[in-house]
N, C-alpha and C positions, 0 to 999 in steps of 0.2 A: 580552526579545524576545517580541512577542505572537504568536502561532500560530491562526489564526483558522480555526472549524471548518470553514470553505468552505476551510481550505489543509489539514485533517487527510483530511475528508470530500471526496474530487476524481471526477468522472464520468469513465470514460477506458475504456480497453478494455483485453483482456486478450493477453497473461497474466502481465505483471509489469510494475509500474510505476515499478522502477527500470532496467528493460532493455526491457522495450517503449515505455510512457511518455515516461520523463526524455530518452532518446535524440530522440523524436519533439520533443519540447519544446526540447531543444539545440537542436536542428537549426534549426528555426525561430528560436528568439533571433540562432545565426547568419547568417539570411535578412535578419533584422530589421537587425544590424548592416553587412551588406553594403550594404540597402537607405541607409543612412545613409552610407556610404562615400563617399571621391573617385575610386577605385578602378574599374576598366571589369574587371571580371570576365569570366575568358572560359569559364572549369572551376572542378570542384570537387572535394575529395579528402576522405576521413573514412580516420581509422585507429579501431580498439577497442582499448582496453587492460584489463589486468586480466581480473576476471569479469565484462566485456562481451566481452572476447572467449574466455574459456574458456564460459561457457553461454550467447553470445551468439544460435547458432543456433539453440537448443532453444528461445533468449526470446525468438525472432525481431525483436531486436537490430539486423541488417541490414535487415529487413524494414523497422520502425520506421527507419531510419536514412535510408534508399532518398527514404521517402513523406514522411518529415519535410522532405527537403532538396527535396522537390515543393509543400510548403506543408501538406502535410495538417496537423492537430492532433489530441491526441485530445479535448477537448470538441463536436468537431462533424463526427467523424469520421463517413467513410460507407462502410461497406465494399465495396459495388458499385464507385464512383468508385476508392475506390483499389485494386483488385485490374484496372482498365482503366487506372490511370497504371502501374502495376508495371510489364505488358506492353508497355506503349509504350515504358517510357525501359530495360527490357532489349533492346529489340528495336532500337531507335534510339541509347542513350549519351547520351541529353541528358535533360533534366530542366526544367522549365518554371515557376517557384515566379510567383507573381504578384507585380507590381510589379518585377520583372527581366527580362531577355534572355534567352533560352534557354542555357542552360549546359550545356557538356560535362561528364558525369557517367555513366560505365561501369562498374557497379556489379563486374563481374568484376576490373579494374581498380584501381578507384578507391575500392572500400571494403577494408580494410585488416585482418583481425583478428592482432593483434601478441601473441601469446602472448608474448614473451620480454623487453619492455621496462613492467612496470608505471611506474605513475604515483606521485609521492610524495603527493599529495591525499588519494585516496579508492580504492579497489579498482575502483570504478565509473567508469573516465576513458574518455573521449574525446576527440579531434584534429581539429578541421574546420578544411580548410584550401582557401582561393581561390585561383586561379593565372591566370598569365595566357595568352595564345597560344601562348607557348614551354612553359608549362609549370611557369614559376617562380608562388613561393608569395608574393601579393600581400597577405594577409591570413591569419591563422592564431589559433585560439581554441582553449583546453584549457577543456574542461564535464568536472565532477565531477556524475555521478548518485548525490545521497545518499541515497534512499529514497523511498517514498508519491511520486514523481510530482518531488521539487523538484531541481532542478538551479541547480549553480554556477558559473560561471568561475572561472578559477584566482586570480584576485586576489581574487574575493568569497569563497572559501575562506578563503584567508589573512588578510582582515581581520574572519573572525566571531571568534577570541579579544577582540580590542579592542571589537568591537561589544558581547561580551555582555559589558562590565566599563563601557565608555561610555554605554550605551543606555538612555535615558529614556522606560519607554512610557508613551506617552498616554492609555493605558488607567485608570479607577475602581481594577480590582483586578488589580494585575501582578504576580503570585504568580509566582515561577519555583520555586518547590519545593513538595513537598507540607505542610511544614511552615506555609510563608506563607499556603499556600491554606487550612489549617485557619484559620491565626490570624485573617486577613482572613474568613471564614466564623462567627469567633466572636464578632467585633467587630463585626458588620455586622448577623447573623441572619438572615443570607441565607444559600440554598443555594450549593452548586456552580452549580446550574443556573443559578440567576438571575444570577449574580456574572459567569459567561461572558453572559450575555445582554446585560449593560450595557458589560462591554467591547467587543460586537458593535455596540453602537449605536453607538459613537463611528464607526465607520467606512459602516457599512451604518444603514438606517430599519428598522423595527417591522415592516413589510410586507415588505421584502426578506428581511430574519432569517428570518419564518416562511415563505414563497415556497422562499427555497433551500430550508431544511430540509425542510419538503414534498415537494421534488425531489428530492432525496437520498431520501428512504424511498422515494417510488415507485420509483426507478431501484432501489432493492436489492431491492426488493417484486418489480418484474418478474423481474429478476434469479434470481429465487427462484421464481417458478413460469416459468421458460423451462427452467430448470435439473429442475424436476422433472415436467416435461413431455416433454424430447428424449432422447433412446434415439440407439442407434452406436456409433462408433470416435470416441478422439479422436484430433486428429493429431499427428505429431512420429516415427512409428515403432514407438513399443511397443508398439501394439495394445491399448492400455486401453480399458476399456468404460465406457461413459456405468453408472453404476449408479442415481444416484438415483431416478429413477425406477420403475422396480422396485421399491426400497424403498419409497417412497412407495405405491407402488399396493399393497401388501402390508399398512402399516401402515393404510392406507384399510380393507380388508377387514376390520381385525382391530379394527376400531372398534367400543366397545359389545358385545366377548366379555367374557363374567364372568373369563373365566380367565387370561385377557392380565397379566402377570406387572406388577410394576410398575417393573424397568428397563426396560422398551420406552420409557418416555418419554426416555430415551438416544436410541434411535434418531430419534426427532422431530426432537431436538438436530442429530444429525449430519448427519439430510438436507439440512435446510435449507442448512446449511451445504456439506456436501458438491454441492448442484445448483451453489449461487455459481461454485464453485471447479470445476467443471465447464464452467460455463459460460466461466469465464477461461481455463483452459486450453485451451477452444477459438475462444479470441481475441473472445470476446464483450463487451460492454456490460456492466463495472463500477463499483461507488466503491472508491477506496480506502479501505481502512477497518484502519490507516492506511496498510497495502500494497496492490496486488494477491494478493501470496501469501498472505493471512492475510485477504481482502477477503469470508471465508465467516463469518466469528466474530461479529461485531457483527450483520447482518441476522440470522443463523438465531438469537442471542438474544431477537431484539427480535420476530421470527415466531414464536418460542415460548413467548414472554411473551403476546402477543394472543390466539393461538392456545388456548394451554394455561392459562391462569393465570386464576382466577377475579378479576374486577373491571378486567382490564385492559383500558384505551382509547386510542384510539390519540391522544387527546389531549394524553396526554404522551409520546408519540414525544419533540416536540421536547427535553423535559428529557432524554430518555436519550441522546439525540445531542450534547447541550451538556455534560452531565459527562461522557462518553466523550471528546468532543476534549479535555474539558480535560486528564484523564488522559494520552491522547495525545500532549498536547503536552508536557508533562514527559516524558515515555521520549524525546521526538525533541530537545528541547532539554538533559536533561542525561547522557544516553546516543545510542540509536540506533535506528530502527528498520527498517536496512538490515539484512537478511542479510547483505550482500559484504561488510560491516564487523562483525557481532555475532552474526553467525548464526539460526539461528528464532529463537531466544528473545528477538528483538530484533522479530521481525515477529509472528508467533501469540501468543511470550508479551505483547507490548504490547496484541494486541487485545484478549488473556482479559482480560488489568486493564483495557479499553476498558470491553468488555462487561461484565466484574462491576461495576464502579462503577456504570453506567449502569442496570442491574437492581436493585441494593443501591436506588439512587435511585427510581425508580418505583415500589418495593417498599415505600417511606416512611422510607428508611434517612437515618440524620443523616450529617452531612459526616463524620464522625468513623468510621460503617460506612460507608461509602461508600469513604473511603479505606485502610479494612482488606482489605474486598473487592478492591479494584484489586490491593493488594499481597499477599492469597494468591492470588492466578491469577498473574500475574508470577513470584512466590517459586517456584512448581513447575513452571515451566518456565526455568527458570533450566538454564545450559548446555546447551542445545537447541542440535542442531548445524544448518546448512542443507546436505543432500544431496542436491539433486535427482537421479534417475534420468539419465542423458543430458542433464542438464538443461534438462529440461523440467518445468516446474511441475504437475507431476501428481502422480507416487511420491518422498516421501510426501506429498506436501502436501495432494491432496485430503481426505482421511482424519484429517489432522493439525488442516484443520479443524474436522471434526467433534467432536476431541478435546479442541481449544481451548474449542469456547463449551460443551460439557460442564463441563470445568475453571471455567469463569468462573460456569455457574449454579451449582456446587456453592460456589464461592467467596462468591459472593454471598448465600446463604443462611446460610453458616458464620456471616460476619461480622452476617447481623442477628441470631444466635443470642445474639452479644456485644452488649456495652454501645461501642464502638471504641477500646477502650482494649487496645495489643497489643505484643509484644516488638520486632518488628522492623517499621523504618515504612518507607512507600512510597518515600522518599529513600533508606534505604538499599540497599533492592531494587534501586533504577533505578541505585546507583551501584554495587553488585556485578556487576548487567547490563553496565554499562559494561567494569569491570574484568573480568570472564569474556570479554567478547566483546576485550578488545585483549590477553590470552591468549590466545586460542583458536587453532590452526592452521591456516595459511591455505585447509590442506584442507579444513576445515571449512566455510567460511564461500562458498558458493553457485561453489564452481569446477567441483566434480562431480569432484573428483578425490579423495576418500576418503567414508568411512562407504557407503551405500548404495549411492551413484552407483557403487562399484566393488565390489561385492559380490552386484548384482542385475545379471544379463544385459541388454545394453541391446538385444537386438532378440527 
């Protein structure tokens, strides 16, 4: 299955791209399908299941659910615009998506959160259902939100076992392990880097490849000085305080002191990260990378790297982008990098092995460190549970990124220390990830119903 980094790397908002996202994205696939219908739709109904509806409201889940089923999306999301459809279709019950009739849709009503009937799919399900005059149900669709943005129907669920044993890709180098990807990397003498790049050409031109990637770093670039520029509350109730900033304006001052310890460049680390993850949590203008929850680790590496790292240019951005998806895409194809199914260690620890690879890489690392690095950032955050606070993406998660792209430059340093020769390799990390996370209790894994979420005061 090829995994293309415009589908690792996605522009969307925040604060979570399997519950604010994936839902917005449902929604419209279901507009899409309507629109194709024979069907004279008159209303519309959405239920939540699982952990869209246990931290549904915290991932403002309805929210998303509402604006999706109004047409919004998030690559072109506006937030003015939709905070004036919100108010119209609570105030009115209808809903207005383009290329349709105006539909009944009462959000007090008509969206659903079903604590009590999970879905066999995914933990991430939802029910969008059309009806007609009376009320019966004309049309009806089950979306699985699997992570980073990508959503499924229920059939497309069930037939990825057969697709990933059928499937022929089209692709130069169609590594689906880290083993393949060495092999093909030693048979080739190509990088990581380059090896994704060629697979990118079969689909997208030379001009496209570097354009998105381009856009991707700006979007995270802003992302990163919005984040350590805004001061406040975030919302949701707890009363969290914007911090980076402060930190930022702190570690400015203490620039060029002789006595400035030499863990402070920790803290460099974690702002960057930290403003990201501020800014998602205040539903702001993110990439996945490969989450929203985890969408702080990969920029604040890669601003720390420009930043702080003697020789570095932002001319290979694009290589560090291209081996991080490629990373990426093994944790998502043969594991997880959904929290509601594997827990952090499926989201933060995927980004640290993102981000370590991708710094091992620009650092002049062979595919061989390269893929050591991935797998000690991965390796140590192995059974990393997801406990959002009330959830809401905030405690611990802001923090947590901080902690990730630390872990992933330490990682990446480790491994150029080596030659990449090492005990445990990147496949079996991603398959222990796997096996931890379909152990793990389902408390665990982003309901808010143990570790943290029930041990910290939620007001």
């Amino acid at each position: 299955m090829f995994l293309s980094v415009f589908d690792v790397f996605k522009i969307g908002i925040g604060p979570s791209s399997s519950h604010t996202m994936g839902p917005m994205v449902a929604a419209g696939r279901f507009l899409d399908m309507l629109r194709a219908s024979p069907f004279q739709a008159k209303g519309l109904r959405a239920s939540l299941h699982g952990s869209l509806a246990f931290t549904g409201v915290g991932h403002a889940t309805d929210r998303a659910t509402i604006l999706g089923l109004a047409g919004f999306q998030p690559d072109s999301y506006d937030a003015q615009k939709a905070e004036a459809a919100l108010t119209q279709i609570r105030a009115s019950g209808r809903v207005a998506p383009p290329g349709l009739p105006e539909l009944a849709f009462a959000p007090e009503s008509d969206l659903i959160f079903d604590y009590d009937t999970p879905l066999p799919g995914h933990a991430n399900a939802m029910v969008l259902m059309a009806t007609d005059a009376q009320g019966d149900v004309l049309m009806r669709e089950v979306f699985y939100s699997i992570g980073g943005g990508f959503v499924l129907t229920e059939a497309e669920l069930n037939a990825l076992p057969a697709e990933k044993v059928n499937a022929r890709s089209p692709v130069p180098y169609p590594f689906r392990s880290g083993a393949e990807m060495l092999e093909m990397a030693a048979r080739s003498g190509r990088s990581i880097a380059q090896m994704k790049r060629l697979n990118e050409r079969v689909f997208h031109s030379e001009g496209e490849i570097d354009a998105g990637l381009a856009r991707i770093w700006q979007v995270m670039s802003a992302c990163i000085d919005r984040g350590l520029s805004t001061t406040g509350i975030l919302p949701g109730g707890l009363q969290v305080r914007r911090r980076a900033q402060g930190i930022h304006a702190a570690l400015e001052a203490e620039r060029g002191m002789n006595l400035t310890a030499p863990h402070v460049i920790n803290d460099w680390m974690s702002v960057y990260a930290m403003a990201v993850n501020e800014e998602n949590a205040a539903g702001g203008q993110v990439v996945t990378a490969p989450t929203n929850g985890a969408a702080g680790v990969v920029p604040a590496v890669i601003r720390y790297w420009l930043d702080h790292v003697p020789g570095a240019t932002p001319t290979r951005i694009p290589d560090f982008l291209l081996t991080a998806a490629a990373i990426g895409g093994l944790c998502k194809v043969n594991a997880s990098i959904s929290g509601a199914e594997c827990g952090c260690q499926a989201e933060v620890g995927s980004a640290a092995a993102m981000a370590a690879a991708g710094l091992a890489a620009v650092l002049g690392g062979t595919p061989e460190q390269v893929e050591n690095a991935a797998e000690i950032a991965l390796e140590h955050h192995l059974g990393m549970t997801c406990d959002p606070v009330k959830g809401l993406v905030q405690v611990p998660c802001i923090e947590r990124n901080g902690l990730g792209a630390i872990k992933a430059v330490s990682a990446a340093s480790l491994a150029l220390r080596g030659d990449g020769q090492h005990l445990v390799s990147l496949d079996a990390c991603i398959e222990t990830m796997r096996q931890t996370g379909r152990d793990m209790h389902e408390k665990y894994k982003e309901t808010s119903l143990g570790g943290l979420a029930v041990n910290v005061p939620n007001c």
